[in-house]
PAZAPA-4460 file (N, C-alpha, C; in steps of 0.05 Angstrom, whole numbers, plus 32768, in hexadecimal, padded with zeros to 4 digits):
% residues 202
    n_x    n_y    n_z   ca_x   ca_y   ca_z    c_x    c_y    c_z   seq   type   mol
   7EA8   7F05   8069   7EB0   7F1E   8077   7ECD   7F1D   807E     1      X     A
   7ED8   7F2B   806E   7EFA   7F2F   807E   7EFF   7F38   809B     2      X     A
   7F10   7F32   80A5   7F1C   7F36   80BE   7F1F   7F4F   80C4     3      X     A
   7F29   7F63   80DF   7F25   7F77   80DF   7F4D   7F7F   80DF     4      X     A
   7F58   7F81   80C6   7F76   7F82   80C3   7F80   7F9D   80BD     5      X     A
   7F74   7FAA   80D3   7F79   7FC3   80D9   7F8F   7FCB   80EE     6      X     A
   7F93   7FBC   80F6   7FAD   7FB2   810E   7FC6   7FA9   8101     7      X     A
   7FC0   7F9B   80ED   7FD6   7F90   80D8   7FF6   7F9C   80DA     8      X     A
   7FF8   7FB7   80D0   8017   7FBE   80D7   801D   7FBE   80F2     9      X     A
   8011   7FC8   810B   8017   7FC7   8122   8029   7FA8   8124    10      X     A
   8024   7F97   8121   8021   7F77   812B   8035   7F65   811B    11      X     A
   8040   7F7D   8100   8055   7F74   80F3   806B   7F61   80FB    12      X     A
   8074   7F4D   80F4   8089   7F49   80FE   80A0   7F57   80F8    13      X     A
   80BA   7F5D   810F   80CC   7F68   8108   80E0   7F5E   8110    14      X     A
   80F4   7F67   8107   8113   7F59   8112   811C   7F61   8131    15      X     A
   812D   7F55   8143   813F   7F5B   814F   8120   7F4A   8168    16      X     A
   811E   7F62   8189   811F   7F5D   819C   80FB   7F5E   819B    17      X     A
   80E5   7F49   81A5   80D3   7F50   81A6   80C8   7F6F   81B1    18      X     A
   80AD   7F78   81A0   80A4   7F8E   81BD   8099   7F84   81C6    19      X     A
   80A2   7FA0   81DD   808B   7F98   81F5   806C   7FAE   81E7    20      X     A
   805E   7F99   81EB   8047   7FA9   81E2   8041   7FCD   81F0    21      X     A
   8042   7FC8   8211   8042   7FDF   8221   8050   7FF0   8211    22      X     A
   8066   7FED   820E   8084   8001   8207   807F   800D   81E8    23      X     A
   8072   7FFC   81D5   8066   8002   81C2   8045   8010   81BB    24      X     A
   8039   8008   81C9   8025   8018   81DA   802C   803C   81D5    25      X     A
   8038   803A   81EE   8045   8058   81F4   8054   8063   81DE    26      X     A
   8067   805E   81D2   806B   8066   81C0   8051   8075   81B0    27      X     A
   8048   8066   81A4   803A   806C   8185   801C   8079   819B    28      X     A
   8014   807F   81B0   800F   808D   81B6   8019   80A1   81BF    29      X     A
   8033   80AB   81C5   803E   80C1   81C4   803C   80D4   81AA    30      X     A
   804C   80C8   8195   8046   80C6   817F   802E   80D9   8178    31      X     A
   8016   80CD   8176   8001   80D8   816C   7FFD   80FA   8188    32      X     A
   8000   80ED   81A1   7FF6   8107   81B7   8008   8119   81A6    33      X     A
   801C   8122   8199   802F   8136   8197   8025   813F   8180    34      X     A
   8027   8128   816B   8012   812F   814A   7FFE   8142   814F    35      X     A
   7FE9   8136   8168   7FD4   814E   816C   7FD4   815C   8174    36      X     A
   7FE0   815C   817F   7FEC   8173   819B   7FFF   8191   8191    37      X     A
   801A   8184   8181   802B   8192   817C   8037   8199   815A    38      X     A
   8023   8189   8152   802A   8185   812F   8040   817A   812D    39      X     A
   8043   816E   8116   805D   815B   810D   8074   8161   8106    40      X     A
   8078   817B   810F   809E   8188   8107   809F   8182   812A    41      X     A
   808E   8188   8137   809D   817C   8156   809B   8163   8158    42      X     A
   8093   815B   8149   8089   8134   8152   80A8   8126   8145    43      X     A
   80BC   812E   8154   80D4   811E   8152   80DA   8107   815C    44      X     A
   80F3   80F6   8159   80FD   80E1   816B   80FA   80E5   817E    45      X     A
   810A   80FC   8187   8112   8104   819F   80FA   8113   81B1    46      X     A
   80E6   811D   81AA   80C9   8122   81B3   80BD   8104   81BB    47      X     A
   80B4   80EC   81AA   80B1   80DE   81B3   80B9   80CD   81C4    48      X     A
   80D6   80CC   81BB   80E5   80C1   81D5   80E1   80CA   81F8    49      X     A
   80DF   80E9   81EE   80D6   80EF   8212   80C4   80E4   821A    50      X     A
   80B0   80ED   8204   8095   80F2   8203   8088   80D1   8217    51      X     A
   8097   80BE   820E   8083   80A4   8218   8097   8090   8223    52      X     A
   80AF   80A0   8232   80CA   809E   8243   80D0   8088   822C    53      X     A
   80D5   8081   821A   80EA   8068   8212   80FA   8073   81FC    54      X     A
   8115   8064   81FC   812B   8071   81EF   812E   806C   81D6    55      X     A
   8139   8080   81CA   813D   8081   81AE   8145   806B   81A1    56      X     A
   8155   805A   81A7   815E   8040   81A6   8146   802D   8199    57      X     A
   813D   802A   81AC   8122   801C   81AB   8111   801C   8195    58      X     A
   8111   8040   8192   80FA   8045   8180   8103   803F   8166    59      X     A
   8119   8047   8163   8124   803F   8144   812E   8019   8140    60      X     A
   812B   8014   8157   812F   7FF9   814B   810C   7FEC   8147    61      X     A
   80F9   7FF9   8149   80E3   7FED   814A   80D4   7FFA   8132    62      X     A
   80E4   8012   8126   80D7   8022   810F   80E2   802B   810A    63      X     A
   80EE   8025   80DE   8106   802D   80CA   8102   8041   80CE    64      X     A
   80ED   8054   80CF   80EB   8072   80CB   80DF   807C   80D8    65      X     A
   80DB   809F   80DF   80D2   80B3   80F2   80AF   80AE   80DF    66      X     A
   80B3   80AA   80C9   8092   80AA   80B4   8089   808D   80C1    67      X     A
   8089   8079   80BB   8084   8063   80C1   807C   8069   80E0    68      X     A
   8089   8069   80F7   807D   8077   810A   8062   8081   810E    69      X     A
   8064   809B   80FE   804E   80A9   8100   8037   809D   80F4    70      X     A
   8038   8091   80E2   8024   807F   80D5   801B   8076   80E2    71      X     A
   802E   805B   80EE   8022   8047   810B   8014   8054   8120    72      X     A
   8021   806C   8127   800E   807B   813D   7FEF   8080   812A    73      X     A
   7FF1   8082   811D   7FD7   808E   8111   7FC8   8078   8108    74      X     A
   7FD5   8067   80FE   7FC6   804D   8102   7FBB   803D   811B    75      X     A
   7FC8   803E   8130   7FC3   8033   814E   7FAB   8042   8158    76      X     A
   7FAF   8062   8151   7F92   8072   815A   7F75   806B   814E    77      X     A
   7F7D   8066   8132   7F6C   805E   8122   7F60   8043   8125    78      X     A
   7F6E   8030   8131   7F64   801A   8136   7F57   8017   814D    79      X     A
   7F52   8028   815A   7F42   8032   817A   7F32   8041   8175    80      X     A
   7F33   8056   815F   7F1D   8070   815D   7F07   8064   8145    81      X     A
   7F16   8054   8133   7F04   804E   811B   7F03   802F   8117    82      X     A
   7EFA   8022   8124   7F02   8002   8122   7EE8   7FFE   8104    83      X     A
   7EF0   7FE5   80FE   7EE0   7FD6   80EF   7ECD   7FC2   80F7    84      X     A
   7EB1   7FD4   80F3   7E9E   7FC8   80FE   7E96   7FA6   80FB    85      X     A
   7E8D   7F96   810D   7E8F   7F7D   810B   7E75   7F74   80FD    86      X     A
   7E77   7F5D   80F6   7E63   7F56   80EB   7E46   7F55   80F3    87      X     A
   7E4B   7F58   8111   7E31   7F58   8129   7E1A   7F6A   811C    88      X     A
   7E2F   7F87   810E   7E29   7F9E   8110   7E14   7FA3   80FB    89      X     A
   7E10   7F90   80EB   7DFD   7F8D   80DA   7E02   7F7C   80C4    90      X     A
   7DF3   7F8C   80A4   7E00   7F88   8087   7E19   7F98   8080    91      X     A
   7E25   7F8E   806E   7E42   7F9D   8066   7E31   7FB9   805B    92      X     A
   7E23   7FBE   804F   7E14   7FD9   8051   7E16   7FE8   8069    93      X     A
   7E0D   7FD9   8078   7E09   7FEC   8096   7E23   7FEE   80A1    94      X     A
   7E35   7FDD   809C   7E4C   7FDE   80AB   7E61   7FEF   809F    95      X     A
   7E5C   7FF1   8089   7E6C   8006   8076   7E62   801A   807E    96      X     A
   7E46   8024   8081   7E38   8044   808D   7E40   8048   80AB    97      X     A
   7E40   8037   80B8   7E43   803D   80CD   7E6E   8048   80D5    98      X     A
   7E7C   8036   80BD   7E95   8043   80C1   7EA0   805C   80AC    99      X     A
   7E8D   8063   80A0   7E91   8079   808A   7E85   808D   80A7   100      X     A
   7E71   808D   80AD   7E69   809F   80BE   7E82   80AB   80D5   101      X     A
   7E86   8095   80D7   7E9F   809C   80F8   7EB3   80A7   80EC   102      X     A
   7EBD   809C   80D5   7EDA   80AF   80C4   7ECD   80C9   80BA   103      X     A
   7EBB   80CE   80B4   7EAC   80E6   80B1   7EAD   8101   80CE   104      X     A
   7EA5   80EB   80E3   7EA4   80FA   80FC   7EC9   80FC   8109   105      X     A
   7ED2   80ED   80FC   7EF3   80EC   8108   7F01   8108   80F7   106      X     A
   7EF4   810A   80DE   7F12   811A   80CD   7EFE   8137   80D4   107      X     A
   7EEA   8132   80E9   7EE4   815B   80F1   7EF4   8165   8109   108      X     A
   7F06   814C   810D   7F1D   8155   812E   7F2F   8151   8122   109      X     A
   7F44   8149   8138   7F61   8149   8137   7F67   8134   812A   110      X     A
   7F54   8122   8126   7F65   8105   8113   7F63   810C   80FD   111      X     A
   7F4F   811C   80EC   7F53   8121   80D6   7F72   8135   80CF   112      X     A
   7F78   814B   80DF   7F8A   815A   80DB   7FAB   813E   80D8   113      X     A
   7FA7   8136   80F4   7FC0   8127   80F0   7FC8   810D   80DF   114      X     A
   7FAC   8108   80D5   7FA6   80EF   80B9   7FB2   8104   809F   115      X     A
   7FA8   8119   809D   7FB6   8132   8081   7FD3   8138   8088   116      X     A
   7FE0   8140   809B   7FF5   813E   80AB   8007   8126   809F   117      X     A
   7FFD   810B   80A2   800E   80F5   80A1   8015   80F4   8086   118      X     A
   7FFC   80EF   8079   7FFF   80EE   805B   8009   8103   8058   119      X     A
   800F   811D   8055   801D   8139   804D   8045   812F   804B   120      X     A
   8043   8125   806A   805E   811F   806A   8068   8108   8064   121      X     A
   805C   80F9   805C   8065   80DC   8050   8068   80EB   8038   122      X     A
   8051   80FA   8026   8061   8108   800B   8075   8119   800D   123      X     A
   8074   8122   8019   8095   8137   8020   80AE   8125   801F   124      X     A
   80B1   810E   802F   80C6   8107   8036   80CD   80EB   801F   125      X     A
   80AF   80E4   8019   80BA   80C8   8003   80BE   80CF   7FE2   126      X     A
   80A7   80EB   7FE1   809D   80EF   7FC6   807B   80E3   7FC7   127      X     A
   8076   80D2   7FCC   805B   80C3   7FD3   8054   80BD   7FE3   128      X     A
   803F   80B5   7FE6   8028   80A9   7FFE   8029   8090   8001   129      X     A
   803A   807F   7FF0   803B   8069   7FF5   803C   8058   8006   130      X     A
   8053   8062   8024   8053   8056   803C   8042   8055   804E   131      X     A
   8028   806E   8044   8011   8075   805B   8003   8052   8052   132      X     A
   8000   805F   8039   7FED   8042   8028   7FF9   8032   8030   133      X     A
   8013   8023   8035   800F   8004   803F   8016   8004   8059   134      X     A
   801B   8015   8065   801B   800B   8080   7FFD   8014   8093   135      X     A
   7FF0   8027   807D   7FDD   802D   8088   7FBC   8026   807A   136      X     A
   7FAE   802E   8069   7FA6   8036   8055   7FA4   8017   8051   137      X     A
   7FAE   8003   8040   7FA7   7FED   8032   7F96   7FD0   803D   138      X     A
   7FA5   7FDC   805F   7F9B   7FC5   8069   7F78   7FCF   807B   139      X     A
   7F74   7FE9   807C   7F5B   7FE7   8081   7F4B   7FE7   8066   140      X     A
   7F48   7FEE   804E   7F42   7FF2   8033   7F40   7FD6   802A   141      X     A
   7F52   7FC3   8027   7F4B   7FB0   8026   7F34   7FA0   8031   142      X     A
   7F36   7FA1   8048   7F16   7F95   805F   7EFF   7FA9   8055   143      X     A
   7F04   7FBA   8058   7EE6   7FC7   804D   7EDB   7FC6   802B   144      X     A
   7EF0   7FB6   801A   7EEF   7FB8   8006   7EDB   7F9A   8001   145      X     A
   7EED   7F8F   8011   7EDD   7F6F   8016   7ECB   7F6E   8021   146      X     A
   7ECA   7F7C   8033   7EA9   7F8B   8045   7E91   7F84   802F   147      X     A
   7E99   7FA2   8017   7E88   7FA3   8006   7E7D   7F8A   7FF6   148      X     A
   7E96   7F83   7FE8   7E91   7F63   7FE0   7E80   7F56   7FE5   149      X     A
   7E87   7F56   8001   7E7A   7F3E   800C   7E57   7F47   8006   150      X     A
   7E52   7F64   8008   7E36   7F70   8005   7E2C   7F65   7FE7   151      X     A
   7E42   7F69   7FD4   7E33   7F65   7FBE   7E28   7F50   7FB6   152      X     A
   7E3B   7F39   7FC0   7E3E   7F1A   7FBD   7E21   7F10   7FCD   153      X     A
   7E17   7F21   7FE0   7DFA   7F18   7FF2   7DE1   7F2A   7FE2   154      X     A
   7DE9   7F33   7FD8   7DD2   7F43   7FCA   7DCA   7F63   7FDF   155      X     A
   7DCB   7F69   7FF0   7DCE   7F78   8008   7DD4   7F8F   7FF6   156      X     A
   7DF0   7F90   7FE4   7DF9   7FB3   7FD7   7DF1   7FAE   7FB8   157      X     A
   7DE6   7FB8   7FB1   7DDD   7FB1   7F90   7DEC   7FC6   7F7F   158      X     A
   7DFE   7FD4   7F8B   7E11   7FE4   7F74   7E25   7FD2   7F6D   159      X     A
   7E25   7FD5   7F4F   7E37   7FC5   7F4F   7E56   7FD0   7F40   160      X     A
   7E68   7FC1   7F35   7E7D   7FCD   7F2C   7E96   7FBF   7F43   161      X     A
   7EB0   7FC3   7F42   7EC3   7FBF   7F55   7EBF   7FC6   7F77   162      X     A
   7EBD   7FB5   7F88   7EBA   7FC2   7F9F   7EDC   7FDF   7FA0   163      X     A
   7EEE   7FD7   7F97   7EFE   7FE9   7FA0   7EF5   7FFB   7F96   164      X     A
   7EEE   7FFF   7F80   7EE5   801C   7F74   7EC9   8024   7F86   165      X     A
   7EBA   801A   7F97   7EA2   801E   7FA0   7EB2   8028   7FBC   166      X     A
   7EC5   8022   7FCA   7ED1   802E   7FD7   7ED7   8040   7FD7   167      X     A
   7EE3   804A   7FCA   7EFD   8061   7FB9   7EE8   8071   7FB9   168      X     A
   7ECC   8073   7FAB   7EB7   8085   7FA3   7EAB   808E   7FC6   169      X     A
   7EAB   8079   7FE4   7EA6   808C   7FF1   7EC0   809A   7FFA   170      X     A
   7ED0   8086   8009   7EE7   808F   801D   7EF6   80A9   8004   171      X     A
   7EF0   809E   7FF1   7F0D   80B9   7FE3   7EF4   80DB   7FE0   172      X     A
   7EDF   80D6   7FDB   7ECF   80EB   7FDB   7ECB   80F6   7FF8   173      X     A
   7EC9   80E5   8009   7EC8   80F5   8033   7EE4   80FD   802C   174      X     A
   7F07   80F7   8024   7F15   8104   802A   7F16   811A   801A   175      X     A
   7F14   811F   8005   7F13   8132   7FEF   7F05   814C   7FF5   176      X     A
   7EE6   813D   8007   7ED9   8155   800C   7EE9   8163   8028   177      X     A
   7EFA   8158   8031   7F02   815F   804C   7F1B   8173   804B   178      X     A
   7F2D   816F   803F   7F4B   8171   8031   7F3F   818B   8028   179      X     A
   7F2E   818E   8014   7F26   81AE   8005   7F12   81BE   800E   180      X     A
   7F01   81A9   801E   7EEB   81BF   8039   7ED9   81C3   8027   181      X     A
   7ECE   81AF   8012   7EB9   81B7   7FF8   7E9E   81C2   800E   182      X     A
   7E9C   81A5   801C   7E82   81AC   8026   7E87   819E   8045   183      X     A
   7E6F   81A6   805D   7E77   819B   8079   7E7A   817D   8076   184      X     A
   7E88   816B   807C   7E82   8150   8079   7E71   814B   809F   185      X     A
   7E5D   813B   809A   7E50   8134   80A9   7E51   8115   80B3   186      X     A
   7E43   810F   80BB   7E41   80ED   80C2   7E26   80F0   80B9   187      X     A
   7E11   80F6   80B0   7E01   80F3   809F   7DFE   80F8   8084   188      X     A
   7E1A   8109   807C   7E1C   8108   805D   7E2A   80F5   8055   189      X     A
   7E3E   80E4   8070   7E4B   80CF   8069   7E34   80B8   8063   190      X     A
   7E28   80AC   806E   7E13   809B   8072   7E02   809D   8055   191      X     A
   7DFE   80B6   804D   7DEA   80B1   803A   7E01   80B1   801C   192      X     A
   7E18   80B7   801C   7E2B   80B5   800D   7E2F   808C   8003   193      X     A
   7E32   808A   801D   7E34   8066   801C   7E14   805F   8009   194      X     A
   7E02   8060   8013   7DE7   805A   7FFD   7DE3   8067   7FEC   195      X     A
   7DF8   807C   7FE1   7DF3   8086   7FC2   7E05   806F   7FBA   196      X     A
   7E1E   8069   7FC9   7E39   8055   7FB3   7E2B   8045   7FB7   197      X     A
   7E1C   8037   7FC9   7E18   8013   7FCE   7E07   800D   7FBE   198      X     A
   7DE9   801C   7FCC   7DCF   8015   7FC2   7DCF   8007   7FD3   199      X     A
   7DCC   8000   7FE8   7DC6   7FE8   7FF9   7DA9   7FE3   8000   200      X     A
   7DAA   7FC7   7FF7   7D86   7FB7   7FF4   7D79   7FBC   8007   201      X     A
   7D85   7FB7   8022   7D6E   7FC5   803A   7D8C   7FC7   804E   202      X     A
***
């Protein structure tokens, strides 16, 4: 079972003056309150800087870019709203259903808007999505990829093929259907989406 390295960029090491966690805290919760709050042409330096009293200074020595930023904010929410269920929580079957379900129930509010939001403007400003994906994106995908693994390797998921591609087939079909509004996404169309990809033994 992999670790839960969904925290991973937060915890980066970086150059210059440690954070203070508090001060970083506030930040990248500012950050996201404004994302939801005010959409991302107001979600400036200078917005956040009010926004969670610490100075501009600060913020840019703790993050190359205004994108990177927003990422981390969206990542930090995400690591509170959608954690990765522990092993307590069952089989990697169940633990996969049970977090397909919650991202299912997350992208019908405001996290989904400001998760399309992030990615939108990471392609605007880089050309690609690339920065969401590693600062965001790779390091939970990875654990749930190994999640699966670990299912197939116990006999527990009997689909077989690449776990990444068994991934890709739910998480990229919940966003797809979300992004174009094919159909309602539910937390019970998520759930039964995971045991069409898995097949999970019991």
């Amino acid at each position: 079972m992999a670790k839960d390295t969904s925290d991973a960029a937060e915890g980066a090491p970086r150059r210059g003056r440690p954070r203070s966690i508090e001060t970083s805290n506030a930040i990248l919760e500012s950050a996201y309150t404004l994302m939801a709050a005010a959409g991302l042409v107001a979600t400036t330096i200078d917005a956040i800087a009010r926004h969670s009293n610490v100075s501009k200074m600060t913020i840019y020595k703790w993050w190359p870019s205004r994108e990177a930023l927003l990422i981390d904010a969206f990542l930090h929410h995400a690591a509170q709203m959608l954690p990765l269920p522990p092993v307590s929580a069952g089989t990697p079957a169940a633990r996969t259903r049970r977090h397909a379900a919650a991202y299912a129930e997350a992208l019908q509010g405001e996290f989904g808007k400001v998760q399309l939001a992030v990615i939108s403007e990471c392609i605007s400003k880089t050309g690609s999505a690339e920065l969401f994906y590693a600062r965001y994106l790779q390091f939970r995908r990875d654990a749930l990829v190994e999640m699966i693994a670990a299912g197939q390797k116990d006999g527990s998921i009997l689909a077989e093929g690449p776990p990444e591609d068994l991934y890709d087939a739910i998480y990229g079909s919940l966003f797809y259907r979300y992004v174009f509004g094919i159909v309602p996404i539910t937390s019970a169309y998520a759930r039964n989406l995971v045991d069409l990809v898995l097949r999970p033994k019991f």
